[in-house]
N, C-alpha and C positions, 0 to 999 in steps of 0.2 A: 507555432513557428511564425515569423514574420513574415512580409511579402517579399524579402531579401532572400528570405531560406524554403520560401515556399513549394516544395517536392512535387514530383511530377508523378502517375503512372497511367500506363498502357491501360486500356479494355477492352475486351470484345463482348458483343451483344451477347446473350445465353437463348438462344429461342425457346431451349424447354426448362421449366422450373420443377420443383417438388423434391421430398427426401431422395429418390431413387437420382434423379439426374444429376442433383448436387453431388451427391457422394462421389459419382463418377467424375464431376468436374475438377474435385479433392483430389481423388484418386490420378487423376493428372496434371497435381503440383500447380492447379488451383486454385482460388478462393473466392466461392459465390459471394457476392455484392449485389445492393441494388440502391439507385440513384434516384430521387424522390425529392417532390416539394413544388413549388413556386408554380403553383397550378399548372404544371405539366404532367403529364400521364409517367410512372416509374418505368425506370429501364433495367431490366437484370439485367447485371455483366457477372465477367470474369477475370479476375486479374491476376497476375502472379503472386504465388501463397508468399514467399521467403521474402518478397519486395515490400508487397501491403504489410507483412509482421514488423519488417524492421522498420518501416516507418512507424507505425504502431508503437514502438519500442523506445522509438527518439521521438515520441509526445506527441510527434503530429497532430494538428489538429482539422488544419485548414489542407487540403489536397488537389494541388490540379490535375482534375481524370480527362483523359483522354482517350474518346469512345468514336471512333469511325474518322480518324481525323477530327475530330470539334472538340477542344479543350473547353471543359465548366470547371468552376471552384466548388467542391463541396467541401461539407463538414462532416467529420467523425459524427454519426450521432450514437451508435450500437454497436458495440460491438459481442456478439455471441462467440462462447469456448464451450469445449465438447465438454461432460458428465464431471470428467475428471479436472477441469478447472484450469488445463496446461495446454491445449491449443482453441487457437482460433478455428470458429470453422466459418464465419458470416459476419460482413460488416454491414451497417447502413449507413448510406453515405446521403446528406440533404443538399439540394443544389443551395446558392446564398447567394446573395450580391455583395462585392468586398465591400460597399461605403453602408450597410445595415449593421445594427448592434445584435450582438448577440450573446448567448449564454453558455457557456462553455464548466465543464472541471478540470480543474488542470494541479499540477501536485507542486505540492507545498513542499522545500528542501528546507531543513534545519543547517546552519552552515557555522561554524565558530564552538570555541570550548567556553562552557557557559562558566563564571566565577565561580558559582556553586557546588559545581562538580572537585572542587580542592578539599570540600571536606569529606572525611571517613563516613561510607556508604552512603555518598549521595548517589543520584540516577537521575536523568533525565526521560520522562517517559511522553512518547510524539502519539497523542491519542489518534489523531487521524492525519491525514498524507496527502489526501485531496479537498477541495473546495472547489464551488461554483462563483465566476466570479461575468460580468459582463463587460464587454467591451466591442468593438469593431469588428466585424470579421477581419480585417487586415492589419489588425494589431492583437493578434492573440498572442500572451505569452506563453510560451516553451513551459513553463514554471515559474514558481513563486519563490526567489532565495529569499531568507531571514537569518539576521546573525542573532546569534543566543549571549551571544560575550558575555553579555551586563546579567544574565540571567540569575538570580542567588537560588539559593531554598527557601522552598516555600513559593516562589512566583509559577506563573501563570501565562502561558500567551495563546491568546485569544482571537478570532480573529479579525477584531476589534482593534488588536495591536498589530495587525501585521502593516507593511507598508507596500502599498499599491505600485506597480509602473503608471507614468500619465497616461490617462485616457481610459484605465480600470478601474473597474471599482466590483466590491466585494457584493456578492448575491447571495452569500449563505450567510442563516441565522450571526447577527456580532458576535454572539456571547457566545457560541460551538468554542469547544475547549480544542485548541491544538498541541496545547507541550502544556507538562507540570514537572517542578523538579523539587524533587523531596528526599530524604533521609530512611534509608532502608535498616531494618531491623537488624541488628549484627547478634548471631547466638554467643551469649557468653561461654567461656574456652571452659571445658568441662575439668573439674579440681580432682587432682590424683583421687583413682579408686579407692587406692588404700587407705587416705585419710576419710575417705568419704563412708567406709565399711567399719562400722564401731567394733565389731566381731573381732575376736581374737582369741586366734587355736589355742585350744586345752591345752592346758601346763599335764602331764600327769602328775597325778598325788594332789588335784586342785582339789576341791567340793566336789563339785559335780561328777570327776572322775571315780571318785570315792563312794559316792551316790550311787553309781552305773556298779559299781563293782560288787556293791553292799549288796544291792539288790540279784546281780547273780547268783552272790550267797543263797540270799533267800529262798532263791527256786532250785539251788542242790535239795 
């Protein structure tokens, strides 16, 4: 987020740390944090769970915490989720100075109906959703929109192709694949059973039924 949209939250100091005190701190609508970096000694806090998610949630990047009355800017740098992959339980927040550059992941939106997508079983498939990209701290983008418009089958974008806000520039590998739009397999529609089964019920009095019958003879 910009320094125009730059969000606020509360903290309080945590004096004790470890699994056992964290959990408690959870368990009252919590969330252990701790504030780090710029040759200062780290400070566990505690912040409200539902507050730090939904920032979390609308990309935040940049945060101004507010610990004892004294607002610093930190940065997202960790965030930890419990076993199951669907909460939060611990962020790490690094102090920064807004006029330093820095290295951020932030996600990549696919935006627009790509040309290619008109033909029968095309798809568009978005390999990945985030990139690292550097910039200011006080110009991080929110995200990276790209239109696909122009996109055909068979193309490629890369993120070599993506286009930058001023003042960013890309940090991960050029060549990392982000979107491919290609031509998916369509099963051919399957041809009546019936033509498909050369078999055809015994006529009686055919050969064969004649065969069948001859031979019961035989074994009177």
């Amino acid at each position: 987020m910009s320094t125009a949209t730059q969000p606020q939250i509360s903290a309080e100091v945590r004096e004790k740390t470890g699994t056992r005190y964290s959990a408690r701190v959870r368990t009252a609508g919590k969330l252990p944090a701790v504030i780090y970096g710029h040759k200062q000694d780290p400070v566990h806090i505690a912040v409200d769970a539902k507050e730090m998610v939904e920032l979390l949630h609308h990309n935040a990047h940049l945060i101004d915490v507010d610990v004892a009355g004294k607002s610093e800017p930190c940065l997202v740098k960790d965030i930890q989720w419990d076993y199951l992959g669907t909460t939060v339980i611990h962020v790490d927040l690094a102090r920064v100075d807004l006029t330093e550059e820095v290295e951020v992941e932030i996600e990549v939106e696919l935006v627009g109906e790509a040309a290619g997508l008109t033909e029968v079983g095309a798809m568009i498939d978005q390999n990945t959703n985030k990139i690292h990209v550097k910039c200011l701290a006080n110009a991080i983008p929110e995200k990276l929109i790209h239109d696909v418009s122009e996109m055909g089958v068979g193309d490629s974008l890369l993120v070599s192709g993506l286009t930058m806000p001023a003042g960013v520039t890309a940090a991960s590998d050029p060549d990392t694949l982000i979107a491919h739009l290609s031509l998916t397999k369509i099963a051919a529609e399957p041809e009546d059973e019936a033509a498909e089964d050369g078999d055809q019920p015994d006529v009686i009095g055919d050969d064969k039924a004649d065969g069948d019958d001859k031979a019961k003879d035989d074994d009177k």
